[in-house]
C-alpha positions in Angstrom: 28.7 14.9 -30.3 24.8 14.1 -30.2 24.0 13.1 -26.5 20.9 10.7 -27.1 19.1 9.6 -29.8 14.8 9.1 -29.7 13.1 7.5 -32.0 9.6 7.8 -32.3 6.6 7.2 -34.0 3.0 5.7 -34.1 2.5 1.9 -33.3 3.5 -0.7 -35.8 5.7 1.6 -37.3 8.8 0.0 -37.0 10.9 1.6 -34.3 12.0 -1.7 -32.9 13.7 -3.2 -36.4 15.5 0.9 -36.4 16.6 1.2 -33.0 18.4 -2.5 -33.4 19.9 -1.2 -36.7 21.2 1.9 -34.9 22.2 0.6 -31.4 24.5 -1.7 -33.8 26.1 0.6 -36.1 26.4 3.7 -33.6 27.3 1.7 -30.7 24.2 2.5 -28.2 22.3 1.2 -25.5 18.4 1.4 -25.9 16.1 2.6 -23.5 12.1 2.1 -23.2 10.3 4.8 -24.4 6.7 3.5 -24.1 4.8 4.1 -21.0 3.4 0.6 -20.8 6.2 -1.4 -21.4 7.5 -0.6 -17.8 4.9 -3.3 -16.6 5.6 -6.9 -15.8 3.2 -9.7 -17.4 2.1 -7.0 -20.1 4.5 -8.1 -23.1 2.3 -9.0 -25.7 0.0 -6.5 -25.4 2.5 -3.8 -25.2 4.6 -5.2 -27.9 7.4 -5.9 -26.0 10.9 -6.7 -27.5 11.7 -10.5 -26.4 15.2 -11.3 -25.0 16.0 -13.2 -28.3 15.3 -10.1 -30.6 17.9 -7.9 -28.6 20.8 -9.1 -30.1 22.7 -8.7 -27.1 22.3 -4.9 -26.6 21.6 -3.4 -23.5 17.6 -2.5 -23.3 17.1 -0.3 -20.0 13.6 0.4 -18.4 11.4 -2.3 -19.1 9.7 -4.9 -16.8 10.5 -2.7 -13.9 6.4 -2.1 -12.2 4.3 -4.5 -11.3 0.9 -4.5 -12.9 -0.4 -2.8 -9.6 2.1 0.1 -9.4 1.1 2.9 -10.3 4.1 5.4 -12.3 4.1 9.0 -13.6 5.8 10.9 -16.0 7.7 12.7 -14.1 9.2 9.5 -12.5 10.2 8.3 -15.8 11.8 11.3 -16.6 14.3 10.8 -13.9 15.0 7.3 -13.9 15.6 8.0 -18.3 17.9 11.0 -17.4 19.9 9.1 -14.5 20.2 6.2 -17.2 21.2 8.9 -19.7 24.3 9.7 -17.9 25.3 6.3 -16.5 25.6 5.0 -21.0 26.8 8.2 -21.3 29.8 7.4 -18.9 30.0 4.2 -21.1 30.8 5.9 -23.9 27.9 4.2 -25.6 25.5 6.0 -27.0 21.7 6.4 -25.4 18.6 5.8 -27.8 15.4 6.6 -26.2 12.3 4.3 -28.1 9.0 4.6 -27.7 5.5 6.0 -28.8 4.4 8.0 -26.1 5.5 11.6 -26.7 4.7 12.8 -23.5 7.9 10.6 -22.1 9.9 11.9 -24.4 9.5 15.0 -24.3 9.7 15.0 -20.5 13.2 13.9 -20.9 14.9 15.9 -24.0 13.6 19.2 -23.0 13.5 21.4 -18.9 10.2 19.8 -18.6 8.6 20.8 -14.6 6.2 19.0 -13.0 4.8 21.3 -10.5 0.8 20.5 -8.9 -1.1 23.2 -10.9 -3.6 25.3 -7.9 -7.0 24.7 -8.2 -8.7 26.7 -10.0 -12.6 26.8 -8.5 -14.1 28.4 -11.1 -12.6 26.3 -13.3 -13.3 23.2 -11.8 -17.3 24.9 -11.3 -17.3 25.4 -15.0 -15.9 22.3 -15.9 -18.7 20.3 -13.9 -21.3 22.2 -15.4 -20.1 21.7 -18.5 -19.8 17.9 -17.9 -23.8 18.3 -16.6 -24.3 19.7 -19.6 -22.8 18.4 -22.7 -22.0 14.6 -20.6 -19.2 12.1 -20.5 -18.4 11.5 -24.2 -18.0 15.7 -25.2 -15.5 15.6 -21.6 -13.4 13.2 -23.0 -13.2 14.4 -26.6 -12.2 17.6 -24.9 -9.6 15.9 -23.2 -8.0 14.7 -26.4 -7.8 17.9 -27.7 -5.9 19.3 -25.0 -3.6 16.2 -24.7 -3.9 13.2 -27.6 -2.0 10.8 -25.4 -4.6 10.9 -22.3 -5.6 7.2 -21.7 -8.6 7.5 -18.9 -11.6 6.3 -19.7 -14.6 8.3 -20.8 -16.8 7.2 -17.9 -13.9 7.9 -15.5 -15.4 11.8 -15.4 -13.8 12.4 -12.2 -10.1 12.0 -13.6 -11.3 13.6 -17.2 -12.4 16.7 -15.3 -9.5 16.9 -13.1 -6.6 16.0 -15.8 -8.7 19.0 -18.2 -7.7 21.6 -15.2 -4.5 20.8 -15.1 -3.7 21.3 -19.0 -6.5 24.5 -18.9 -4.9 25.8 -15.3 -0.8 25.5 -16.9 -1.8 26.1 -20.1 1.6 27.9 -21.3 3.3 24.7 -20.6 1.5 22.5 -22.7 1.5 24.2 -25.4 5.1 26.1 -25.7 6.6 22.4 -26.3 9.0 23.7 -29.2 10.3 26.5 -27.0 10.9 24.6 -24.0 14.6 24.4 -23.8 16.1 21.3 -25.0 18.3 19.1 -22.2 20.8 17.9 -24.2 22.0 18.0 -27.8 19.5 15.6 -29.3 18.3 14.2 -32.7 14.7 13.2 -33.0 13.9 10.5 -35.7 9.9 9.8 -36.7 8.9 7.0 -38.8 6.4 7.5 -41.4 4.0 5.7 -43.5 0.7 6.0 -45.3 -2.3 5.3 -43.2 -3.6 2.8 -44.8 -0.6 0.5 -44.7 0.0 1.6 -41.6 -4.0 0.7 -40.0 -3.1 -2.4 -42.3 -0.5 -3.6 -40.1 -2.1 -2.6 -37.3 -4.7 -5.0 -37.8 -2.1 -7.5 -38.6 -0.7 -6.7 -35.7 -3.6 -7.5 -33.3 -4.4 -10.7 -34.8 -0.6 -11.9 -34.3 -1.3 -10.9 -30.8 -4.0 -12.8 -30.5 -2.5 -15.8 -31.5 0.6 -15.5 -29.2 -1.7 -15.6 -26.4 -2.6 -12.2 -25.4 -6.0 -13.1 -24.2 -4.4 -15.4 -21.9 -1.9 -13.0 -20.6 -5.1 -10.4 -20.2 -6.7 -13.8 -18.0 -3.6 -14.1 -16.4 -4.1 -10.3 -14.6 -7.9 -10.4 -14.6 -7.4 -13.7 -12.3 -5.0 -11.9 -9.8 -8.0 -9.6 -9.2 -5.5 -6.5 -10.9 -8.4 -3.7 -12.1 -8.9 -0.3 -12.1 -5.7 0.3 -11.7 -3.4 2.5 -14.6 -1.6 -0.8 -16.6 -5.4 -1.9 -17.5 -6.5 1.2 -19.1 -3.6 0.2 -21.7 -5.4 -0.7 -25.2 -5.6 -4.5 -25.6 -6.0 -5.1 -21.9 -8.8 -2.8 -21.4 -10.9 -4.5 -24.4 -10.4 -7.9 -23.1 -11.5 -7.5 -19.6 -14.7 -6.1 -21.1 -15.0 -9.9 -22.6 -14.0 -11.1 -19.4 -16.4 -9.3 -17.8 -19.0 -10.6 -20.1 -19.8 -7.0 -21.5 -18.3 -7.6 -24.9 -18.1 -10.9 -27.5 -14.5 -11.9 -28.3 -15.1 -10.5 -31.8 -16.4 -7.7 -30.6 -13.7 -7.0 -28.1 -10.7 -7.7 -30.7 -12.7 -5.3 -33.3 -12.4 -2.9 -30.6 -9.5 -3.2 -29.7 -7.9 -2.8 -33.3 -9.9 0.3 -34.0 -8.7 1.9 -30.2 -5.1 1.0 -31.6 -5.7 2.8 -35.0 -7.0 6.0 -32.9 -4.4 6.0 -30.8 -2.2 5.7 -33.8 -3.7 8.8 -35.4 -3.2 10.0 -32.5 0.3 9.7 -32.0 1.1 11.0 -35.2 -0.7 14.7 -34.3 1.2 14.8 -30.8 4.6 13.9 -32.5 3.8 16.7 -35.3 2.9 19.4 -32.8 5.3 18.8 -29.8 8.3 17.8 -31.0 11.2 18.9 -33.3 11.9 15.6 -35.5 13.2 14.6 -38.4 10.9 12.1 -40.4 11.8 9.4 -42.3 10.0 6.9 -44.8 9.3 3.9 -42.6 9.1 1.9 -46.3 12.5 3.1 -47.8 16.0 1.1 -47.9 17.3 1.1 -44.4 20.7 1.7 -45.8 19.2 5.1 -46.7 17.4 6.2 -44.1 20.8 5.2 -41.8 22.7 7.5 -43.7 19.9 9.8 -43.9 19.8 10.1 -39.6 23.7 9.5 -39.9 24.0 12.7 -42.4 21.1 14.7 -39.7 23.5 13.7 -36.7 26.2 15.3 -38.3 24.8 18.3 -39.5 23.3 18.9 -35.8 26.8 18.4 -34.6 28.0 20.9 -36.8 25.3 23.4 -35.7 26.3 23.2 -32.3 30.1 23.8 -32.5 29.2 26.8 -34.6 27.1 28.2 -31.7 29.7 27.2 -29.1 
């Protein structure tokens, strides 16, 4: 039988209104899959499921840092394996959700963490190259090499440093599709058209807004929590800039919006490029994209025994 479920996808996508639908019908237990959502006091930014949406199933990993904490990869992808194996002894089934690939991929596939040794001409080069070309080519850089790094362009320090890592263990960032798989898994992506889905991005933001997420960023500006990891988050990071009097509210929530389309795009290339899924239509009948998964499930099942 299939030992875990993920669903993935960019922001806004709808993995929240799926992973309900499935934990119901398949008997699961969900787990956080969003690298963000671990904070306390960062709900509505982070579009955090409330207790009343959970329909009494079992959510695992969330709330679990304080703002101040700091948390790694490679911590999550023990605490989601040890939860793994304790709904596993449930006989439930385990359905990771989130949109940060990185987490997910940590967990379904032998994913090592190991400090990469520095590399001085590297670094040299780097630097000079950062002299050279400044701040703003760095970080674009960056991207390239990993779409989910969230450090801040000015931040050169931790651009430069996280760029020799991915340059200096190259093979293991990029041989994410024959990295071997942990357990027998089936990936689902949601998918939609950009436009609608930048649509309900912005959509998105706004309802934000009006819940009160600029009082939730006030809330950690006040306790003096900065430059720390849970602030670089989008929609916390714009609002300190207003609260810091650097940027207009407008200003800061037209920022913010745009970051989260980005980020969006750029979730989309990661999931494409890492990660063996099978995509759905985000718009069609859920009835037919259950039996859809539920039809991919079995057929991966099938596969298996075959092999065996």
């Amino acid at each position: 039988m299939i030992d875990v479920v993920a669903i993935v996808g960019p922001t806004a996508s709808g993995k929240t209104a799926l992973s309900l639908e499935l934990a119901k019908r398949l008997d699961g237990e969900i787990i956080n899959g969003d690298s963000m959502q671990i904070y306390r006091g960062m709900s509505i930014g982070t579009a955090k499921i409330k207790p009343e949406e959970m329909a009494g199933i079992p959510h695992h990993l969330l709330d679990i840092k304080d703002p101040d904490e700091a948390f790694s990869v490679a911590e999550y992808q023990k605490l989601v394996r040890g939860k793994i194996e304790e709904i596993k002894s449930r006989k439930k089934l385990p359905i990771i959700v989130g949109g940060t690939g990185l987490y997910v991929q940590a967990v379904l596939f032998d994913y090592r963490f190991t400090e990469a040794q520095v590399d001085e001409n590297l670094r040299k080069s780097l630097y000079e190259e950062l002299e050279n070309f400044g701040p703003v080519h760095m970080h674009a850089k960056l991207l390239a090499l990993d779409p989910e790094a969230d450090i801040h362009p000015n931040n050169t320090r931790r651009v430069v440093r996280a760029i020799e890592i991915l340059l200096s263990d190259e093979k293991k960032t990029d041989r994410s599709l024959a990295l071997a798989p942990m357990y027998n898994d089936a990936i689902i992506g949601l998918d939609m058209p950009r436009d609608l889905l930048y649509d309900r991005i912005n959509q998105r933001v706004d309802g934000m807004m009006e819940e009160g997420l600029l009082e939730e960023a006030k809330a950690l500006h006040g306790r003096g929590i900065r430059g720390v990891q849970s602030i670089q988050a989008i929609g916390y990071k714009e609002l300190y800039a207003y609260l810091d009097g650097k940027l207009e509210l407008s200003e800061a929530v037209d920022q913010l919006k745009k970051n989260s389309r980005r980020y969006a795009k750029r979730q989309f290339t990661y999931f494409k490029n890492k990660l063996p899924i099978l995509w759905i239509d985000a718009l069609a009948d859920p009835e037919k994209n259950f039996q859809e998964i539920l039809a991919y499930m079995q057929e991966k099942e099938r596969k298996r025994r075959i092999q065996e």
